[in-house]
C-alpha positions in Angstrom: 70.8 107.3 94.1 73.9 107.9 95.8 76.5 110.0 95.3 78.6 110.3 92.2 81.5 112.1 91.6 83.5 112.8 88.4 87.0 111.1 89.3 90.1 113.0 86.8 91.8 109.7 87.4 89.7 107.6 85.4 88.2 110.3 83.5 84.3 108.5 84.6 81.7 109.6 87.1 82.4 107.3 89.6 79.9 106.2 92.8 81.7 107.4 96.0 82.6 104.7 98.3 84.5 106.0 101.1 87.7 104.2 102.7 86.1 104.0 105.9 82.1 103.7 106.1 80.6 107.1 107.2 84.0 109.1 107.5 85.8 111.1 104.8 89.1 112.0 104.0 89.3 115.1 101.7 92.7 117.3 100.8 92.4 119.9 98.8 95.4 122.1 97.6 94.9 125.9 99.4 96.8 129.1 98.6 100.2 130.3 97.9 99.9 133.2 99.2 102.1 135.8 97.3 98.9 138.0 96.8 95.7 138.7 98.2 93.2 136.3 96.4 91.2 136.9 93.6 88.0 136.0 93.0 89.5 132.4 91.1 90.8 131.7 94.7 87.8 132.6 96.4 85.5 130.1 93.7 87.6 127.5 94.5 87.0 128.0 98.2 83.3 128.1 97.5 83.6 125.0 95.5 85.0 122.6 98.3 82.9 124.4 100.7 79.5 123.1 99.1 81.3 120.0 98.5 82.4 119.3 102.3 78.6 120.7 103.2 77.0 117.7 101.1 79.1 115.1 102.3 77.8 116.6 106.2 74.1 116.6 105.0 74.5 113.1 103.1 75.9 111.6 106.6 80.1 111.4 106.2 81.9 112.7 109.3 84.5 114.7 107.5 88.3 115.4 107.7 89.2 118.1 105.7 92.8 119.1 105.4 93.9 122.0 102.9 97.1 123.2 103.1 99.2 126.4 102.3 102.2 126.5 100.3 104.1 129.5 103.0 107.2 129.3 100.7 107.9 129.3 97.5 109.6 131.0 94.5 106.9 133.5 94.1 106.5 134.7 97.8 110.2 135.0 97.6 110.4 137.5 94.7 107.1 139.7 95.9 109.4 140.0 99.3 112.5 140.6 97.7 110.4 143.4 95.7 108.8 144.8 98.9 111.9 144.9 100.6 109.9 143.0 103.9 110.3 139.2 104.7 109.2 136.3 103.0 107.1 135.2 106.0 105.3 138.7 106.3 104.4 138.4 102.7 102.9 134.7 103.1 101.1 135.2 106.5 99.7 138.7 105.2 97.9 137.6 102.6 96.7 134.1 104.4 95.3 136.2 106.7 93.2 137.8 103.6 92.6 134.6 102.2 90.9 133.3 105.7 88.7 136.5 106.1 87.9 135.8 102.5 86.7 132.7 103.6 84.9 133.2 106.5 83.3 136.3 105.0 81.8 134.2 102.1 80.5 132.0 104.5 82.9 128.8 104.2 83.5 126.7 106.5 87.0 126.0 107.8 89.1 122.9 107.4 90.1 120.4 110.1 93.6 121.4 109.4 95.0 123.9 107.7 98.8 122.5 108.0 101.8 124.8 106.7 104.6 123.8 104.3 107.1 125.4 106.6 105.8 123.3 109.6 106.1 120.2 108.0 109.8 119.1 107.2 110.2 116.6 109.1 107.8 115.0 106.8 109.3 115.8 103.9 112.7 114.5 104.8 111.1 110.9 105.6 109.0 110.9 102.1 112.5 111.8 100.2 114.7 109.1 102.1 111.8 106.8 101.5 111.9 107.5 97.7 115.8 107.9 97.5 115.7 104.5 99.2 113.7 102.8 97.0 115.5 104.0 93.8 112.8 107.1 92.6 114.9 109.9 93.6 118.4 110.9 94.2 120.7 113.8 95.8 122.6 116.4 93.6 124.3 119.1 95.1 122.1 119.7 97.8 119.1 119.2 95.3 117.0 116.1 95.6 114.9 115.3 92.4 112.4 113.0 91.6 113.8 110.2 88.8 110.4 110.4 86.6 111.9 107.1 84.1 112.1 105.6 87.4 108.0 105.6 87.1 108.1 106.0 83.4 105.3 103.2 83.0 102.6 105.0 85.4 103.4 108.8 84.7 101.4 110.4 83.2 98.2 108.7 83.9 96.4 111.3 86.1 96.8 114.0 83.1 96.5 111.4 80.5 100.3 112.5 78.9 102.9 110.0 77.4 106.5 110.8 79.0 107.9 110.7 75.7 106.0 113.8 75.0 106.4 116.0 78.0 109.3 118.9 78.1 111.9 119.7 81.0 110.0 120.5 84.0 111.6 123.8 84.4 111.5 124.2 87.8 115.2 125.1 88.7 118.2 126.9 87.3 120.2 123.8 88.0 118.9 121.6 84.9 122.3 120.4 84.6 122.1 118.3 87.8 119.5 116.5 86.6 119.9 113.5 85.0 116.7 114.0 82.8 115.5 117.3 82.4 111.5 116.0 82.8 113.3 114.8 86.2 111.1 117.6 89.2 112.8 118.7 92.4 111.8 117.4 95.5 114.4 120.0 96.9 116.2 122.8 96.2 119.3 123.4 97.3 120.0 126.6 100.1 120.8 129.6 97.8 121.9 133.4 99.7 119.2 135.5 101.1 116.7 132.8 100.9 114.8 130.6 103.9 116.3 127.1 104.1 116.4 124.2 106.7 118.6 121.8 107.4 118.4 118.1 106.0 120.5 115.1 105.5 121.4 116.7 101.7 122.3 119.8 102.7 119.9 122.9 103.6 117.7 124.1 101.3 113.8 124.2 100.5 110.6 122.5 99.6 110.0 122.2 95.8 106.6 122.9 95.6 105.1 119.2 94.8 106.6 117.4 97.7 104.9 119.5 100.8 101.2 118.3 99.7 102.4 114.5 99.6 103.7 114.7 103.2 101.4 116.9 104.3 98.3 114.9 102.9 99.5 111.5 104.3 100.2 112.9 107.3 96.6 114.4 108.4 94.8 111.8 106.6 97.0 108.5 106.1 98.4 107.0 103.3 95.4 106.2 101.3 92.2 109.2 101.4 89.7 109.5 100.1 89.4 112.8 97.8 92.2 114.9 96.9 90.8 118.3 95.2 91.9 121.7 93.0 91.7 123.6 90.1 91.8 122.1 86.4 95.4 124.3 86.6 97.2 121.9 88.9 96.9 118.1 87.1 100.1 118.9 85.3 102.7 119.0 86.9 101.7 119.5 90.5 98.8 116.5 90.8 100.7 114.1 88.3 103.8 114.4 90.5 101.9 114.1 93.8 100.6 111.1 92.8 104.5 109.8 91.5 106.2 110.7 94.7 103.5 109.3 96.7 103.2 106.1 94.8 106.8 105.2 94.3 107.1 105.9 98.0 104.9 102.9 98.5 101.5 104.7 99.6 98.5 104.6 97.8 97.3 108.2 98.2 94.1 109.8 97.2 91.2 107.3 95.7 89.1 110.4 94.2 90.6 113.6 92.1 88.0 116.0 91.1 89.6 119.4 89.9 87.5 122.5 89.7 86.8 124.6 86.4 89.0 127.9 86.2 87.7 131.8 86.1 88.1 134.4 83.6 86.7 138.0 83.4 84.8 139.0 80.0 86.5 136.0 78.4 90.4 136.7 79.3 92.2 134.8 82.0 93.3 137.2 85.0 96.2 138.9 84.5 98.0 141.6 86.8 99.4 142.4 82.7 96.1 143.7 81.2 95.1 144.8 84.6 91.8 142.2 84.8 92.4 140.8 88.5 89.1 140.9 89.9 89.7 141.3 94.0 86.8 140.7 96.9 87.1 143.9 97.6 86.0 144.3 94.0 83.0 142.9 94.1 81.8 144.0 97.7 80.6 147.6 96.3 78.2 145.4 94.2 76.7 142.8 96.4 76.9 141.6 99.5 78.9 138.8 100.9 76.1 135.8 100.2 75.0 137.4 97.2 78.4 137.1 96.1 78.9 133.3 97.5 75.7 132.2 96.0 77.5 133.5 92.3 80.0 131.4 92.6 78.6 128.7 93.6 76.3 128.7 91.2 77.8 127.3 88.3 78.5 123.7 87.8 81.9 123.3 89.5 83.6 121.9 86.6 82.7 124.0 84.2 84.7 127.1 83.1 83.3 130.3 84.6 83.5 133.6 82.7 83.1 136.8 85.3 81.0 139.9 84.2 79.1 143.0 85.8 75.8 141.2 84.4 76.1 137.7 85.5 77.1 139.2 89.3 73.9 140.9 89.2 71.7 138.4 87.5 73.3 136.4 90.7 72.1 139.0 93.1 68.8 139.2 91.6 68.4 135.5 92.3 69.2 135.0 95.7 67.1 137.9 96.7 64.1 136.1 95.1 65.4 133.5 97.6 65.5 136.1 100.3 62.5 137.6 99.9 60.7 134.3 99.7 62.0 133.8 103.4 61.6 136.8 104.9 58.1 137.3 103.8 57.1 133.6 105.2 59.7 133.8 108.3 57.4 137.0 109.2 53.8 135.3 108.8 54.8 131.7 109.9 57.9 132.3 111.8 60.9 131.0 110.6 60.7 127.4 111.3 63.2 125.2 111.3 64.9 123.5 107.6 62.7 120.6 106.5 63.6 117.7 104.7 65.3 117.9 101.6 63.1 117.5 98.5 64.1 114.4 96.2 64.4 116.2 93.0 67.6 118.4 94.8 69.3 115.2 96.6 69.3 113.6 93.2 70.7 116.6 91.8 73.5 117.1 94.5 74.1 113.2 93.9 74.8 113.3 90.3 78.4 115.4 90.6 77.1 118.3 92.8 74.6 119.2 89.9 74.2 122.8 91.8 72.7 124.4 89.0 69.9 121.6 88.3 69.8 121.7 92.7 69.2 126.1 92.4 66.2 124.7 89.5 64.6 122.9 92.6 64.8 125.8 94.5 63.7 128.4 92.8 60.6 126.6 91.3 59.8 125.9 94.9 60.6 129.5 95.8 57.8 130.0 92.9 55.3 127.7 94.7 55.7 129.1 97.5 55.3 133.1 96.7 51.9 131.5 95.2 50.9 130.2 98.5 51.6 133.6 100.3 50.0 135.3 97.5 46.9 133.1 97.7 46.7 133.0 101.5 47.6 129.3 101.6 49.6 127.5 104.4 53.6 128.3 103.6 55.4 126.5 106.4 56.0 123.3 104.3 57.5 125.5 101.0 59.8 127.4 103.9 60.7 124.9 105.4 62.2 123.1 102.1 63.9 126.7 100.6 65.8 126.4 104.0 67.0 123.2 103.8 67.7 123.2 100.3 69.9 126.8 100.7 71.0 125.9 103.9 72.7 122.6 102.6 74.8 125.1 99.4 75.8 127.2 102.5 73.1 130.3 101.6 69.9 130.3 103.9 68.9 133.9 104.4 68.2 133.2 108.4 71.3 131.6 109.0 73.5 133.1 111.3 76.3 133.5 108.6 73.9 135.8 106.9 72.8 137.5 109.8 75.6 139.5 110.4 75.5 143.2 111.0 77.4 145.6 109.1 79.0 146.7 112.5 80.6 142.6 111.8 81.2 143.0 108.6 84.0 146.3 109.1 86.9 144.5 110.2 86.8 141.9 107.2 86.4 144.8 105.0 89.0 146.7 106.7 91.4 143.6 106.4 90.8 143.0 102.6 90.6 146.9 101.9 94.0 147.8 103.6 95.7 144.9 101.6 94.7 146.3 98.4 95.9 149.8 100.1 99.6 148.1 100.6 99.8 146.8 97.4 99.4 150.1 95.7 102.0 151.8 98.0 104.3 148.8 97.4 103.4 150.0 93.6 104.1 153.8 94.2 107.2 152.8 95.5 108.8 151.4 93.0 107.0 154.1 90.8 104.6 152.2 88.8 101.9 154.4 89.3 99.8 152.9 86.2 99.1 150.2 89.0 98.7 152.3 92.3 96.5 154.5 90.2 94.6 150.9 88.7 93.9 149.9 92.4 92.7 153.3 93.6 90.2 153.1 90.8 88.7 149.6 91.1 88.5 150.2 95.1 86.7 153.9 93.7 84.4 151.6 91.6 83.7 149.2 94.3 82.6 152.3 96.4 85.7 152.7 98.8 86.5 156.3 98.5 90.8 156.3 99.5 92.3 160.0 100.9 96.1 160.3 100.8 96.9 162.2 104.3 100.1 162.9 105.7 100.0 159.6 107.5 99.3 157.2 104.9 95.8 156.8 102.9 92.5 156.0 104.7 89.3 155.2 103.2 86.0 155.0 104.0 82.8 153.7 102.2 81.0 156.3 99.6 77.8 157.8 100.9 75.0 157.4 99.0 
């Protein structure tokens, strides 16, 4: 069977046929980086990881661009708040979201272009749209005429136009000449980044960047565009507008990942729910924590709590301990073929959880061998293809990493969460420094004010 992948566009598992044979194209929308990520962010990451490591195993040479949105409304207000620049804010917590990444064991893109980087691009994609009748200037605004594509918006997030409200997504509705009308550009305002184009200076509306960015890196017609369930509507439905009515036929897959809650509420800095890395590290160790979030199917909702991490945990060190116990009798081998029952799962829209099944019942058959004597090089050298392939072999050398390795990713995530709760003391909300000292207390990072700003170190047992 080959592989089949649930396509949002038609709403249908669909057999994947690349564009090209053997070579794939893949976008997937990446962070705005206002904040260090949560654990949402970090499933996501997860999520297209597996993904781009099956489409490796199954044969496809893969480009795989994700993008970050470097400016933006939000990033502008946490700087304005912080009293430091917009671009300290946005490369700060990039930074996070990389060692994020690499700590969980992803692997990185191709390209990881930059919003800010990519103007040039934008300005073509708007003169090609303004051109061709879809958009049109207003006061240094450029906006995207939505009745000009009346007939085909919509599709991707299966709405009617007729039933969709303003987009809301500047203070200057009354340039528009429909309110459902998005900006493609907004218009230089004091204080804030801008660059110059043939409208007047201003900034990227948030939809525009991927479009350019997307066709750039991977041409005007890819393969697979990904993201969460969050971004069909508006940011997806308007990619696919702007790209279209610009002439190019864009991406040929969309597949959107499930979102994350904790105990059943959505993450809210409100209620005080986020759920940080830094969180979690106290409570399992970096591919304990990978192989949790990857466990799930990716499209389904996922609903964090202190039980299912540790359920989590448990199971990959049944994995672990299978491999360590035969790596030391046999040696460890190299990663065997992969057995049919997990292809078949991977196949049928990444079926990880049926694909963990396969492995554990062969983790099973083979703690039987070792307990009966029996020859375990065959059962080892399946569990190591079949964890290697979901990014999670235990004698990998992602996994073999020291703790010496480990520090500076800690330190990195650790002092970020030690920023934010000074930017918090600041401004004298110290219901939220005092939040953040305790979940980095729970997550075993003891913090000391000093005289010089706080320092931490891990709790001793």
């Amino acid at each position: 069977m080959s592989l089949r992948l649930y396509d949002t566009g038609t709403r249908s598992v669909r057999t994947f046929k690349p564009l090209e044979e053997g070579r794939v194209g893949m976008y997937v929308c990446g962070a705005t980086p206002q904040a260090a990520p949560h654990i949402g962010h970090l499933r996501s990451g997860v999520i297209y990881d597996v993904l781009l490591r099956w489409l490796n195993a199954s044969g496809y040479d893969v480009t795989f661009a994700r993008n970050v949105t470097d400016v933006d409304d939000k990033i502008i207000a946490v700087a304005a708040e912080q009293g430091v620049p917009w671009f300290a804010v946005a490369e700060g917590n990039q930074r996070t979201f990389n060692r994020g990444y690499d700590l969980l064991g992803c692997l990185p893109p191709t390209i990881e272009p930059r919003a800010t980087g990519h103007v040039p691009e934008m300005i073509v994609l708007m003169r090609r749209l303004i051109d061709a009748g879809h958009a049109y200037a207003a006061d240094g605004d450029v906006y995207f005429d939505v009745k000009s594509w009346a007939d085909q918006y919509g599709e991707l997030s299966n709405q009617r136009l007729d039933n969709m409200r303003s987009a809301g997504d500047t203070p200057n509705e009354d340039l528009k000449r429909d309110p459902r009308d998005f900006a493609l550009w907004k218009g230089a305002k004091p204080g804030e980044p801008s660059w110059e184009t043939p409208w007047g200076d201003g900034r990227p509306g948030w939809h525009l960047e991927c479009s350019a960015m997307a066709t750039k890196y991977l041409g005007a017609t890819f393969d697979i565009h990904g993201g969460g369930v969050d971004l069909i509507f508006p940011h997806h439905e308007n990619e696919i507008a702007q790209s279209r009515a610009a002439g190019d036929d864009f991406a040929r897959y969309w597949l959107h990942n499930g979102l994350l809650t904790v105990d059943g509420e959505k993450m809210s800095k409100s209620i005080g729910n986020v759920v940080l890395l830094t969180d979690l590290l106290g409570r399992a160790r970096p591919a304990e924590i990978r192989y949790y979030l990857a466990s799930a199917h990716y499209r389904s909702l996922m609903d964090y709590t202190d039980a299912s991490l540790a359920e989590a945990v448990s199971a990959y060190q049944r994995i672990e301990g299978f491999v360590t116990r035969a790596a030391e009798l046999v040696g460890p081998g190299e990663p065997g073929e992969l057995p049919e029952a997990f292809v078949a799962a991977m196949d049928d829209d990444l079926g990880v959880p049926q694909a963990l099944a396969v492995l554990h019942d062969t983790v099973r058959q083979g703690n039987n061998a070792l307990a009966h004597d029996a020859d375990v090089r065959g059962h080892l050298a399946a569990v190591r293809a079949m964890s290697g392939a979901l990014g999670l072999d235990p004698l990998s050398d992602e996994w073999a990493r020291t703790d010496d390795d480990l520090r500076p990713v800690v330190d990195a995530l650790v002092g970020v969460a030690l920023e934010q709760r000074q930017a918090a003391r600041a401004r004298k909300d110290y219901a939220a420094a005092d939040a953040i000292r305790d979940g980095l207390t729970a997550a075993g990072i003891v913090v000391e004010d000093t005289p010089h700003g706080a320092r931490w170190e891990l709790k001793k047992d």
